[in-house]
N, C-alpha and C positions, 0 to 999 in steps of 0.2 A: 120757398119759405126757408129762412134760414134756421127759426128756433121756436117752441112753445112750450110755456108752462102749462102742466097739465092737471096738477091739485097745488092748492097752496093752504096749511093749515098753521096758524098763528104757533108761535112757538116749537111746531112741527117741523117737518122737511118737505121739503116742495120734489117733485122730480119731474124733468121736464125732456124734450129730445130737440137738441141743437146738431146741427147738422150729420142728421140722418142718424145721433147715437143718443142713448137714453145717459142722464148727468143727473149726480143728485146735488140739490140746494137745501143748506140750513139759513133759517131764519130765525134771526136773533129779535127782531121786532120789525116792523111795517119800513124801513129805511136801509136796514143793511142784511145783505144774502150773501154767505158764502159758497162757491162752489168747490165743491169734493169730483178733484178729477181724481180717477182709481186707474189710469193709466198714463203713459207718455205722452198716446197719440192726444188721452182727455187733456193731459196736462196743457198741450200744446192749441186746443180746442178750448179751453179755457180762458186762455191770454185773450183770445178771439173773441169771445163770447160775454164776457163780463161787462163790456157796453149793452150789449142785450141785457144780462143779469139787471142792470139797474134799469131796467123798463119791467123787469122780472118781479120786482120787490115783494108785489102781495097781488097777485088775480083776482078781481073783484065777481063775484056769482051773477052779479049784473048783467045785464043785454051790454055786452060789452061792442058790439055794432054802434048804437048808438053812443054809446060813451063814448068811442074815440075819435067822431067827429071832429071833436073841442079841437085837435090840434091841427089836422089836418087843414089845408093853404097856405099863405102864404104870412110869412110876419116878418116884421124887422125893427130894427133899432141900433142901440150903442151898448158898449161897453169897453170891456181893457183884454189885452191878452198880454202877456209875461213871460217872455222867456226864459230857460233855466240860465242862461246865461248872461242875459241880456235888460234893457230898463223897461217898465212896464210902457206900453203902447195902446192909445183910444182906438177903438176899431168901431167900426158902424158897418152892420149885417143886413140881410136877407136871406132867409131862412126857408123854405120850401119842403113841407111833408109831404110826404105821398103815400095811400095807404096800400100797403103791399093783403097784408091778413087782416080778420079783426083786430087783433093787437100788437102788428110789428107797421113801422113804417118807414121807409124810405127817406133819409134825411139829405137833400142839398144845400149848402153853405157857401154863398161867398160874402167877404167883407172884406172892407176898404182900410190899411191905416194910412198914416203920413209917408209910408216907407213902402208899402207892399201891399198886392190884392190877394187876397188867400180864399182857396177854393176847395172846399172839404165835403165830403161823402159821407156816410154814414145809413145806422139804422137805429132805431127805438122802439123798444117794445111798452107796451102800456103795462104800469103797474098798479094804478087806478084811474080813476079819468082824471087826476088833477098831478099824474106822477108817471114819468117815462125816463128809460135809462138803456143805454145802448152804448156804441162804437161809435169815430167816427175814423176819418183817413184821409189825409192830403197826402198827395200823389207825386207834389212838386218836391217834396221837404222827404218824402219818404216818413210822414209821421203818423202814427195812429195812438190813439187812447179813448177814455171812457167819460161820458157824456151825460147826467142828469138833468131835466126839463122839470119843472113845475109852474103848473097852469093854473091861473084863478082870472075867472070871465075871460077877458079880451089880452090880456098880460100872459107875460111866461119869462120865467128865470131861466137862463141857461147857465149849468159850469162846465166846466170842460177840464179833463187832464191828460198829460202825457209825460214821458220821460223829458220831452225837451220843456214843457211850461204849461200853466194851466192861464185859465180866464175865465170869466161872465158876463156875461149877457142880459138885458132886459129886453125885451119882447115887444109887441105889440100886434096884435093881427091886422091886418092889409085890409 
């Protein structure tokens, strides 16, 4: 297990323990969390971790077992990715969760454009049942950044960012 939040209080601070160390998160409102690393190693566990943070958002009190269902299988579809350098590109995905905890899971990605297949890893933690945010990391590019999901029925929005370009995603379950 890489990370869990372990209270989350609206307007409050969340504090949670990501890889084996106790972090605290402020929550500005149900979409964005900051994390306060209080040291180098946090600091550097942070960079790491703020793809998790945005699956972090808000812990729902709910039978979170059942709520995380929803994402878990298989989905895929189209969208664009852009690089910082470069012109925006159509990519068409399949996308594969895997549920690691109740509320982190295992994210695999590959997708197709006119130019390249891109193969990305990742993880998401649920931040309600309809809102996941994590990391992801291609291996090939040496890239990694941070990844929000939102789900409604059988759909799901992906965006994606890194230093080299961001993108999104529309969904569809398999």
């Amino acid at each position: 297990m890489i990370g869990e939040i372990n209270e989350f209080r609206p307007g409050g601070q969340l504090k949670g323990v990501f890889f084996k160390r106790s972090l605290y998160f402020t929550a500005s409102d149900e979409s964005r969390i900051t994390i306060e690393a209080r040291s180098n190693g946090e600091r550097y566990l942070r960079n790491h971790i703020i793809a998790l943070a945005l699956a972090a958002l808000a812990m729902t009190s709910n039978s979170s077992a059942s709520l995380a269902g929803s994402i878990g299988g298989t989905w895929s579809g189209d969208g664009y990715v852009e690089p910082s350098n470069g012109q925006r590109e159509a990519v068409r995905c399949r996308v594969t969760y895997s549920q690691q905890t109740d509320k982190v899971f295992g994210v695999s990605a590959v997708c197709a454009s006119p130019s390249a297949q891109i193969r990305q890893t990742g993880e998401v933690l649920m931040v309600n049942p309809e809102r996941y945010v994590g990391d992801f990391y291609n291996s090939a590019y040496d890239i990694s950044g941070r990844v929000n999901v939102s789900i409604s029925g059988n759909s799901q929005t992906v965006s994606f960012k890194s230093a080299s370009g961001h993108g999104s995603l529309s969904l569809s379950k398999r």
